[in-house]
MIRO-530163 format. One record per residue (C-alpha): residue in three letters; y, x, z. Coordinates in Angstrom, 1 decimal, always signed. Last residue first. Example, Ala and Ser with C-alpha at 12.3 -4.5 7.8 and 13.67 -1.06 7.14 Angstrom:
<rs>
<r 'SER' <-1.1 +13.7 +7.1>> <r 'ALA' <-4.5 +12.3 +7.8>> 
</rs>
This chain:
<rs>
<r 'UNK' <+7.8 +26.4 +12.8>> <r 'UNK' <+6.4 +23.8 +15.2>> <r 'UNK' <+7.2 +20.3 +14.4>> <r 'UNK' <+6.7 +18.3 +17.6>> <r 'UNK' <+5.7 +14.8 +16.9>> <r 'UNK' <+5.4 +12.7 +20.9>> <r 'UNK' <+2.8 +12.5 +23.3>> <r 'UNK' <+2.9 +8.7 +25.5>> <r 'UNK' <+1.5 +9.3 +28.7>> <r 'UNK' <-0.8 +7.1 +30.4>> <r 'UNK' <-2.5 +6.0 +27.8>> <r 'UNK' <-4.7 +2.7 +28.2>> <r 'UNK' <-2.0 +0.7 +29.4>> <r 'UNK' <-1.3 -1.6 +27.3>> <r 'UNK' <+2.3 -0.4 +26.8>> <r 'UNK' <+0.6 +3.3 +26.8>> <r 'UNK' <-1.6 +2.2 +23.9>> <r 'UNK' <+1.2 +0.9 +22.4>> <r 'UNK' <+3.0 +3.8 +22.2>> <r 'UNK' <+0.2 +5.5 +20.5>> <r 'UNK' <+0.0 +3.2 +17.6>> <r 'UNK' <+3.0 +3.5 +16.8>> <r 'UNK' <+2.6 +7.2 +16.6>> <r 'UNK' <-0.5 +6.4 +14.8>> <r 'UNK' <+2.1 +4.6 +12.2>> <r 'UNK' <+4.3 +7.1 +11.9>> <r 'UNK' <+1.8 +9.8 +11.6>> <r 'UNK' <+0.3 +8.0 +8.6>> <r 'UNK' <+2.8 +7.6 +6.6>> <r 'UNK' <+3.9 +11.5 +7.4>> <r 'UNK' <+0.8 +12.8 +5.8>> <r 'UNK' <-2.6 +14.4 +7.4>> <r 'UNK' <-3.7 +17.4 +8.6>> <r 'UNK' <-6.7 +17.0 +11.0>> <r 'UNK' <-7.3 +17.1 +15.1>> <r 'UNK' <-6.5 +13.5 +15.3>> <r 'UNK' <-4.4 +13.6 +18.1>> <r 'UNK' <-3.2 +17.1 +17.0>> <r 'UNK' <-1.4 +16.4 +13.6>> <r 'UNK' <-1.4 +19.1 +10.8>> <r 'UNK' <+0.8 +19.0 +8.2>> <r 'UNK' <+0.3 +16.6 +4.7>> <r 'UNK' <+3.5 +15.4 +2.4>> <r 'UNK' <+3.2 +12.3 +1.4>> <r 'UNK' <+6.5 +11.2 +3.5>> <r 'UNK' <+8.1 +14.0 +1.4>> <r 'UNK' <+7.1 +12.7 -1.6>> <r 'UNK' <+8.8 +9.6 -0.6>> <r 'UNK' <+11.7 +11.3 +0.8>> <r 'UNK' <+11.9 +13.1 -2.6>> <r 'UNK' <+12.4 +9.7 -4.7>> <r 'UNK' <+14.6 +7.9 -2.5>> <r 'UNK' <+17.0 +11.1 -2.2>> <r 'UNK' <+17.0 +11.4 -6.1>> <r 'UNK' <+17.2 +7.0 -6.1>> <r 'UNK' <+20.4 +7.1 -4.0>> <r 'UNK' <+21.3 +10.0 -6.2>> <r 'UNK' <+22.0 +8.1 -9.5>> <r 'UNK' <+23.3 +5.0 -7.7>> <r 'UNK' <+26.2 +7.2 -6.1>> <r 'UNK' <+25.7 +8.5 -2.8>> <r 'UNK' <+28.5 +8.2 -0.3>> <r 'UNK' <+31.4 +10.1 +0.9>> <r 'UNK' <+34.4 +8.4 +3.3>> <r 'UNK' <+37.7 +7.2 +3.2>> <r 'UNK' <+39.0 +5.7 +5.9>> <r 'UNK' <+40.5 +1.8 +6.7>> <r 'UNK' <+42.1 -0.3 +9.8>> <r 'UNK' <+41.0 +2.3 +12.8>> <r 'UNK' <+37.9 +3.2 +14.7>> <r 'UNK' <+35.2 +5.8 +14.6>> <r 'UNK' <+31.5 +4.8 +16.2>> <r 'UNK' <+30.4 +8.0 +17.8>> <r 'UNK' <+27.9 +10.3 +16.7>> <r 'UNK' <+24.0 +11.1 +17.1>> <r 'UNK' <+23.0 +7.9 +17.6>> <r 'UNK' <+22.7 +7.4 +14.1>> <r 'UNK' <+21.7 +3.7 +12.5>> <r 'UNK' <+24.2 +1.3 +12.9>> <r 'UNK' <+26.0 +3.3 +10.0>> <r 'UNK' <+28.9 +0.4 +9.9>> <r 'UNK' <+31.5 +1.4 +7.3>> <r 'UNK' <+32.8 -1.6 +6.4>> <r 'UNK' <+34.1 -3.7 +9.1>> <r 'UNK' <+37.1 -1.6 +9.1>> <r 'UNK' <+37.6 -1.0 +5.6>> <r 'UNK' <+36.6 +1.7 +3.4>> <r 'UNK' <+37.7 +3.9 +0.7>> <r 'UNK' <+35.0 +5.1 -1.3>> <r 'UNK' <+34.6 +9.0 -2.2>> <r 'UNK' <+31.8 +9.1 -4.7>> <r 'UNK' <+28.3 +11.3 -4.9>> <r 'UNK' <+25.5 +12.3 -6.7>> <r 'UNK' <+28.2 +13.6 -9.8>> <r 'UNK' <+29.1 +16.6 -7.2>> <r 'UNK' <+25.0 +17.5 -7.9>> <r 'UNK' <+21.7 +17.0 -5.8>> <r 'UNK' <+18.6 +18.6 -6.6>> <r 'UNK' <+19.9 +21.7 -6.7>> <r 'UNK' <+16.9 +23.5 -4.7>> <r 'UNK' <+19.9 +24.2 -1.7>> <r 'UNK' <+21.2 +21.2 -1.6>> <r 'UNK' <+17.8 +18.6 -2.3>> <r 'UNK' <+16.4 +21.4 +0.7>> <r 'UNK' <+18.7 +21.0 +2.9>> <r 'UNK' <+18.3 +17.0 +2.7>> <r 'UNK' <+14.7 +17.5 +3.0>> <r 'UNK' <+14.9 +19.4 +6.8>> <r 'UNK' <+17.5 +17.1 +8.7>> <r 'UNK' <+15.6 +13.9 +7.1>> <r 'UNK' <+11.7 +13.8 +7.7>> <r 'UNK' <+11.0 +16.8 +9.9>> <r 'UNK' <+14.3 +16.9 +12.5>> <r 'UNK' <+15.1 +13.4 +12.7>> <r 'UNK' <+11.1 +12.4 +13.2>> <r 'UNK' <+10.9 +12.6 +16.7>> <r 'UNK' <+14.2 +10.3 +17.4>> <r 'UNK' <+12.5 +7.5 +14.8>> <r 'UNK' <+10.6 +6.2 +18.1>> <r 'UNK' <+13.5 +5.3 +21.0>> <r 'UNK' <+15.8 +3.9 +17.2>> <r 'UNK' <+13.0 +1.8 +16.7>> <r 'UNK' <+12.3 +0.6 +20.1>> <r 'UNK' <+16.3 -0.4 +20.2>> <r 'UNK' <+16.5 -2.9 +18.2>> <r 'UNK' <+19.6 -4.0 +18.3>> <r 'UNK' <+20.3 -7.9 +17.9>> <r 'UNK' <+22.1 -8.5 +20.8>> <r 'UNK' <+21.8 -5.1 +23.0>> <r 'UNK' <+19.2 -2.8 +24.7>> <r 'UNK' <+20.1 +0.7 +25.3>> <r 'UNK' <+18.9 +3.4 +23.8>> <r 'UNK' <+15.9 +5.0 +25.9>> <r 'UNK' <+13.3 +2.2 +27.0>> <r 'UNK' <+13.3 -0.1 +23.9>> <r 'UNK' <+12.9 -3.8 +23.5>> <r 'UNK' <+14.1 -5.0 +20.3>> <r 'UNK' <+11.2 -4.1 +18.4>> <r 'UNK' <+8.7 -6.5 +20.0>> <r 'UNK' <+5.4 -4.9 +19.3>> <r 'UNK' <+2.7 -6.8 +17.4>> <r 'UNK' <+1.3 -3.5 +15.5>> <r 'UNK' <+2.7 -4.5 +12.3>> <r 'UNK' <+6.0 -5.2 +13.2>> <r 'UNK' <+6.3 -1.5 +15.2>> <r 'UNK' <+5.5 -0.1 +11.7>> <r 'UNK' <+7.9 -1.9 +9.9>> <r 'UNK' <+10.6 -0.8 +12.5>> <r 'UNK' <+9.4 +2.9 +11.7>> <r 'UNK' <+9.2 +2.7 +8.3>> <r 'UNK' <+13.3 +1.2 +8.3>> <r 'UNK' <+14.6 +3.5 +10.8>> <r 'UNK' <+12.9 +6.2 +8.9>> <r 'UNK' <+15.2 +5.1 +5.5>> <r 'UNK' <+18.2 +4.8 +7.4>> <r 'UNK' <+18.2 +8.3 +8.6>> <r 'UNK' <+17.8 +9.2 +5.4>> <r 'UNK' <+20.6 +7.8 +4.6>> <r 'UNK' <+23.0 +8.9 +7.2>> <r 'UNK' <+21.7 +12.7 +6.5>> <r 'UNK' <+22.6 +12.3 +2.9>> <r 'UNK' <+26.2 +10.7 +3.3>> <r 'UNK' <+26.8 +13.8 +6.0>> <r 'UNK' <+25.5 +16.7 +3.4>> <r 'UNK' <+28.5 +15.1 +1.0>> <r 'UNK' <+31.1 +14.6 +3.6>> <r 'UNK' <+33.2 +12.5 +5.6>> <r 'UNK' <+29.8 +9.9 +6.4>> <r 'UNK' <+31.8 +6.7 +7.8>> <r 'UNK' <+31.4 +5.8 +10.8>> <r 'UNK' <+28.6 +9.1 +10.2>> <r 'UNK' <+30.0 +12.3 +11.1>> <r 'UNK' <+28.3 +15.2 +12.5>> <r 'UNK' <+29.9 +18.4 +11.7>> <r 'UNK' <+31.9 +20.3 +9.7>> <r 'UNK' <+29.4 +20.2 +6.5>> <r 'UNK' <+30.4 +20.1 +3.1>> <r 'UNK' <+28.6 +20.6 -1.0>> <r 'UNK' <+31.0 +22.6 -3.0>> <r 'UNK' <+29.7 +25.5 -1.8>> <r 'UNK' <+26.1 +25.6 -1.7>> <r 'UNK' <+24.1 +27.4 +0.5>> <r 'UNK' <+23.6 +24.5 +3.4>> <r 'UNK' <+21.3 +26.1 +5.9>> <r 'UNK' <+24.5 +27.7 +7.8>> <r 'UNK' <+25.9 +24.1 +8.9>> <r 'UNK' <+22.4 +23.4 +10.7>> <r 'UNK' <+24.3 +25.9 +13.3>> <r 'UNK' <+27.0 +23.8 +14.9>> <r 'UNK' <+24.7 +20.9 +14.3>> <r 'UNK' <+22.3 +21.8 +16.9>> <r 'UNK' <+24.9 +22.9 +19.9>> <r 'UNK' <+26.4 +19.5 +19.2>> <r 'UNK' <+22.9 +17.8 +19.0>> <r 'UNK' <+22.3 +19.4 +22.6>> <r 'UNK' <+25.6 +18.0 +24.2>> <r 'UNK' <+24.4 +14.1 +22.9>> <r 'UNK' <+20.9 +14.4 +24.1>> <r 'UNK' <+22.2 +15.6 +27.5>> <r 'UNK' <+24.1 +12.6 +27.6>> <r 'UNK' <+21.6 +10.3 +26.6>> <r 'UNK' <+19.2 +11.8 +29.6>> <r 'UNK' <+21.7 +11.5 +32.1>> <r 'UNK' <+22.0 +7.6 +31.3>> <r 'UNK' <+18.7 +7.2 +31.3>> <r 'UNK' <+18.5 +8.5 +35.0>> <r 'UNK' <+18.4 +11.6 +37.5>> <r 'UNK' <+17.7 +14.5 +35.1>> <r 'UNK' <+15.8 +17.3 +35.9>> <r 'UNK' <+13.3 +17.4 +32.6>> <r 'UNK' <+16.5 +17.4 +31.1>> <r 'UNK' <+18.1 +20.2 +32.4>> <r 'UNK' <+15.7 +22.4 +30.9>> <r 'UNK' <+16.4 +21.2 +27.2>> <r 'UNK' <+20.0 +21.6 +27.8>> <r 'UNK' <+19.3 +25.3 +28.9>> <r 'UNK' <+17.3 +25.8 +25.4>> <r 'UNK' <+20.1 +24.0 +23.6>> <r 'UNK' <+22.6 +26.6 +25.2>> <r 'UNK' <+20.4 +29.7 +24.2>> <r 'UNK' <+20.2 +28.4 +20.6>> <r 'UNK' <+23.9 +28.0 +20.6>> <r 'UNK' <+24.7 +31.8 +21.9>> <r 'UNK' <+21.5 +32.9 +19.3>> <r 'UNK' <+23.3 +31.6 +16.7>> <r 'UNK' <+26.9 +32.7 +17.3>> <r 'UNK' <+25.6 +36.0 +17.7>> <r 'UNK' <+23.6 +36.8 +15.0>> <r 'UNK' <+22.7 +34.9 +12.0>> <r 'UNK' <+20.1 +36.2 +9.3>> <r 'UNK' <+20.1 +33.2 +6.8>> <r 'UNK' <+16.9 +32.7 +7.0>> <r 'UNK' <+16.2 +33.9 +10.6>> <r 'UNK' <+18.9 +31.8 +11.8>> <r 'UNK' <+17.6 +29.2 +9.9>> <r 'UNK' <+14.6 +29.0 +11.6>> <r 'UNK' <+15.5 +29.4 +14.7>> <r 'UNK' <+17.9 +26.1 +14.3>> <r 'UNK' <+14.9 +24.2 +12.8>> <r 'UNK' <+13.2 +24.8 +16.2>> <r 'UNK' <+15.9 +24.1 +18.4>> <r 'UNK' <+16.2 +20.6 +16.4>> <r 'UNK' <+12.7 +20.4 +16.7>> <r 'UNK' <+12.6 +21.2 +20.4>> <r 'UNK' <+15.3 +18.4 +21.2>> <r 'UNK' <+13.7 +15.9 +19.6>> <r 'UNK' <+10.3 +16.3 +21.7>> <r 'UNK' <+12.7 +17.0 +24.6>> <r 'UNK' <+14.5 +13.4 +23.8>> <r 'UNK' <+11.3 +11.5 +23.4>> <r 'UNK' <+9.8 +12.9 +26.9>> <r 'UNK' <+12.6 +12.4 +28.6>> <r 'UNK' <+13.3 +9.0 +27.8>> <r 'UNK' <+9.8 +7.9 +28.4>> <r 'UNK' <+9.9 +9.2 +32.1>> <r 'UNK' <+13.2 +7.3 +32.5>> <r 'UNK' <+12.0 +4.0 +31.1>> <r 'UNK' <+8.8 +4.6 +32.9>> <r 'UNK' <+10.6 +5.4 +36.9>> <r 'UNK' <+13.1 +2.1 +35.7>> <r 'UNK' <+10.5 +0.2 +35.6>> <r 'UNK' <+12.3 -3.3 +34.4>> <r 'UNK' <+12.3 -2.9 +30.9>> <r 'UNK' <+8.3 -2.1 +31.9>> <r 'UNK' <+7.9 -5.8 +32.6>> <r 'UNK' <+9.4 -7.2 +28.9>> <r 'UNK' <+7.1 -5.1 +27.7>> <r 'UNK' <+4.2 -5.9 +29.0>> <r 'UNK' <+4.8 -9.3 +28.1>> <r 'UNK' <+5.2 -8.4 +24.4>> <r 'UNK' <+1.8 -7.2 +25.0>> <r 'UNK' <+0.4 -10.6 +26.4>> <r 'UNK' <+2.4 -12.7 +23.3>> <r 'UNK' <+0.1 -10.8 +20.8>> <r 'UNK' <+1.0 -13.9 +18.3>> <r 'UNK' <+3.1 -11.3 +16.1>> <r 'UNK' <+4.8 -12.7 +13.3>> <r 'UNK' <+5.5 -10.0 +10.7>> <r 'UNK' <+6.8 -12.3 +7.5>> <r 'UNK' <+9.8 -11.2 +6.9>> <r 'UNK' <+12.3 -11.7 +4.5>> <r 'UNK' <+15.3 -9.1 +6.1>> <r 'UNK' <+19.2 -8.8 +6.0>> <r 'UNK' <+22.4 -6.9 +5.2>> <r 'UNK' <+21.9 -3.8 +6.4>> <r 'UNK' <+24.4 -0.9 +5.6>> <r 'UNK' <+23.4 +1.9 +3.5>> <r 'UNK' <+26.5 +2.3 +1.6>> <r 'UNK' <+24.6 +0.5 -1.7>> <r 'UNK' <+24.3 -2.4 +0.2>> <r 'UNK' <+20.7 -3.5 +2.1>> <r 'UNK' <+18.6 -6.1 +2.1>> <r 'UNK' <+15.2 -5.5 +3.2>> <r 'UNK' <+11.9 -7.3 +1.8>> <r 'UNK' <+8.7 -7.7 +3.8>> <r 'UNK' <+6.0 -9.0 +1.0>> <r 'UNK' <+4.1 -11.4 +2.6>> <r 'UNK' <+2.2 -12.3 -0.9>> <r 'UNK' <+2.8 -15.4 -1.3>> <r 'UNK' <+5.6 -15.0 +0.2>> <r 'UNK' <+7.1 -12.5 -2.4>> <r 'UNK' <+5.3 -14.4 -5.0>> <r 'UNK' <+7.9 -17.2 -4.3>> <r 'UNK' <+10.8 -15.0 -3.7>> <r 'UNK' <+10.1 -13.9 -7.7>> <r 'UNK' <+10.1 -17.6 -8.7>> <r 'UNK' <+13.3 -18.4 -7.4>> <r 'UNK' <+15.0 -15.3 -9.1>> <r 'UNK' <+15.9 -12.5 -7.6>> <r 'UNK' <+19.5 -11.0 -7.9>> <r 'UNK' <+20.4 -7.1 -7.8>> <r 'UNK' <+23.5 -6.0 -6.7>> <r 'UNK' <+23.3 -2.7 -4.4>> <r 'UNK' <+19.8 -1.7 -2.2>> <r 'UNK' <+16.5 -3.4 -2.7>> <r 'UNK' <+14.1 -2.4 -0.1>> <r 'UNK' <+11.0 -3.8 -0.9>> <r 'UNK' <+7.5 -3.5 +1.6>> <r 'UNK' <+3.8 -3.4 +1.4>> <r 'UNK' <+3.1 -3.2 -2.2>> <r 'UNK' <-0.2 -2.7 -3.7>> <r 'UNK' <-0.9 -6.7 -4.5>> <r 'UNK' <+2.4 -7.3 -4.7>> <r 'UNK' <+1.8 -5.3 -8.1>> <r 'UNK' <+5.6 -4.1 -9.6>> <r 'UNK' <+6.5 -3.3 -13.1>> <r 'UNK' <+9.5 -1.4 -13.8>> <r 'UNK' <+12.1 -2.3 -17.0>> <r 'UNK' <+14.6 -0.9 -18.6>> <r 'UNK' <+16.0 +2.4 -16.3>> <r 'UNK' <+20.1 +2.0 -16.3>> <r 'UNK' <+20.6 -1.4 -17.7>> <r 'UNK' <+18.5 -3.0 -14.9>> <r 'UNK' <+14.9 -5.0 -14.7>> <r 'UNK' <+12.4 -5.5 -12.0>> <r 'UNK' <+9.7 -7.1 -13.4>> <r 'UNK' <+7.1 -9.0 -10.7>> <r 'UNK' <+3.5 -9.6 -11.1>> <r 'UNK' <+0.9 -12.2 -11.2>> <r 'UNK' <+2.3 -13.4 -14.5>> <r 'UNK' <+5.9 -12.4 -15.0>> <r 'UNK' <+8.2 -13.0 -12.2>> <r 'UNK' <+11.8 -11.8 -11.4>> <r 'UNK' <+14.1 -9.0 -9.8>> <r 'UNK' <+17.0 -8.6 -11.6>> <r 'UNK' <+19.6 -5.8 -11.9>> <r 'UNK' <+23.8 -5.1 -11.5>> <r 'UNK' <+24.7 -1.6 -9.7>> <r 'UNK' <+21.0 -0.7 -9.3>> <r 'UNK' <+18.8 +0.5 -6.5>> <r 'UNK' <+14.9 -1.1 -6.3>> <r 'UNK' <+12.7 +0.6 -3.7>> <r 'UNK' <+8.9 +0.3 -3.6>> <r 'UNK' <+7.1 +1.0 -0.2>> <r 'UNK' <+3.7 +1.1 -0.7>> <r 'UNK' <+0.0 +0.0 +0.0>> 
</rs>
C-alpha cells in the first residue's frame, strides 16, 4: 500500500473504470489503483469529481487537504477506532504526571542525540573547530540536564535551548551559496533550506498521524506537547525521533547533490492568518499584519515529495527486530511500540536513535 501525492496549480481528480485519473497541464495524466493506495495528499488546486470521492470511500482511502504552503486544510477519513478500552488508558495516563514526564524525557534525549549526532558529523565533514565542538559540548550538557528535570515543562525548555545549539551548526552542511540558512524559522519559512525543512516536517506529521489512526490510538492525547483544541499532540510527541533521519538529513542532501535549484522556490507575501506551520515546535509563532516568506514552487514540492519517498524506502538497521528494514515500517512499529506501553505490556517505550 502507498501514499500517492497529487500537487498541481489547476488539476482533476476523477473516475475511470475501477480506477482514478488524476490529470493537470503540467504531467498529462497518472493513473491511480485504490486498490494499492493507502492514503492521498493532494496539495494546491485540484478538484474531484463526485464520482472520484465515491471510489475514495469505497475504498477508505484517507485523503489530506493541504495548500501549496503546506498548511492543512482538511481530512476524508475513514479510521474509526472501536478500541474504546485503550483510548481509556489514555485518557488515565494524561493524568500520571510521573509517565507523562518519564515519556518526555525519553523522546526529547532520543531527539536530542540525533541532532548531536548529525552535528558530529558535519563537523567532521566540513572540518569545523572551535565553534563546533563549543555547541556540541553545550547540547551534550543540555542532554544531561534533562534526565534531571523536575516536569514537562523543564523538559520543553531544554528541548528548545538544545535545538538552538543544533541549528547554529546544521548551517555549515549547506554548501551552496545562493541557497540560506540563519536559523530556524518557520511562521513563515524566511529562507530556502527553512521552506524545505517545514515541509518535510509536514510530510512525517502526516505518516505518523496515519499511523497512530491505524492502530486505534487517539491522536490528540499526547504526554510531551501540550494538549489543545484540535491539536494533536501524540503525533507531534512521536515525529520528534524522526526530525533528525527523515527531514534534517535529505533536505542537505537535495542542496548539496543539486537537486534543488533558485527556480524550486518563490517569495510570497503573506497575511496574518496565512502562514500557519502548525507543525514545528522547534520555533516560535511570529506575529504582525503581513511578511514575506520562501516557499517551494510546484516544480519542487514534487522534487522533495519524490526523494522523501525514496527516502522513506530506504533500509538501516532497527534493534527491536534485530534486522534492517525501511523507514515505513519503523514508523509504524514505533506505533506499535507505544501502544504496547499504553496497554501495558511495555514498560518503557525505546525510541529511533540514528547512530552515525
Amino acid at each position: 500500500m502507498s501514499v500517492v501525492y497529487l500537487t498541481a496549480d489547476f488539476g482533476k481528480l476523477y473516475k475511470q473504470q475501477n480506477y482514478l485519473i488524476f490529470e493537470n497541464e503540467e504531467k498529462g495524466k497518472d493513473k491511480i489503483f485504490p486498490h494499492r493506495t493507502e492514503q492521498i495528499v493532494i496539495a494546491g488546486n485540484i478538484n474531484i469529481t463526485t464520482s472520484a470521492l465515491r471510489l475514495l470511500m469505497k475504498h477508505k482511502i484517507n485523503t489530506i487537504f493541504i495548500n501549496k504552503n503546506g498548511k492543512f486544510n482538511g481530512k476524508i477519513s475513514f479510521d474509526e477506532t472501536k478500541n474504546v478500552f485503550l483510548r481509556l488508558r489514555q485518557y488515565k495516563l494524561l493524568e500520571d504526571e510521573q509517565f507523562k514526564l518519564k515519556f518526555s524525557k525519553i523522546i526529547t534525549t532520543a531527539k536530542l542525540k540525533n541532532q548531536l549526532n548529525f552535528m558530529k558529523k558535519i563537523k567532521r565533514e566540513r572540518k569545523l573547530k572551535e565553534n563546533a565542538l563549543l555547541q556540541i559540548a553545550r547540547l551534550e550538557e543540555i542532554i544531561k540536564k534533562v534526565e534531571s528535570a523536575e516536569n514537562v515543562d523543564q523538559v520543553r525548555g531544554y528541548e528548545g535551548i538544545g535545538a538552538r545549539y543544533y541549528f547554529n551548526i546544521y548551517k555549515y552542511g549547506n554548501i551552496q551559496d545562493w541557497a540560506h540558512f540563519n536559523g530556524r524559522t518557520a511562521h513563515p519559512p524566511q529562507d530556502e533550506v527553512n521552506a524545505v525543512l517545514s515541509f518535510l516536517y509536514t510530510l512525517i506529521y502526516y505518516r505518523i498521524d496515519s499511523a497512530i489512526s491505524l492502530e486505534g490510538l487517539d491522536p490528540f492525547v499526547g504526554f510531551m506537547h501540550s494538549i489543545d483544541y484540535g491539536k494533536k499532540t501524540l503525533a507531534f510527541d512521536l515525529m520528534e525521533e524522526f526530525r533528525v533521519p527523515l527531514a534534517d538529513t535529505l533536505t542537505l542532501s537535495l542542496f548539496n547533490l543539486a537537486i534543488l535549484d533558485k527556480e524550486d522556490f518563490r517569495e510570497v507575501e503573506f497575511s496574518k492568518d496565512s502562514y500557519e506551520f502548525p507543525l514545528d515546535t522547534d520555533t516560535e509563532q511570529e506575529t504582525g499584519a503581513s511578511k514575506k516568506g520562501i516557499l517551494l514552487t510546484s516544480a519542487g514540492l514534487r522534487k522533495v515529495i519524490g526523494y522523501f519517498e525514496k527516502k522513506l524506502k530506504e533500509q538501516i538497521f532497527y534493534e527491536p527486530l534485530n534486522d534492517s528494514v525501511h523507514y515505513v515500517k519503523i514508523i509504524r512499529e514505533q506505533v506499535k511500540q507505544f501502544k504496547r506501553v499504553i496497554n501495558g505490556e511495555q514498560s518503557v517505550y525505546k525510541p529511533l536513535i540514528i547512530r552515525r
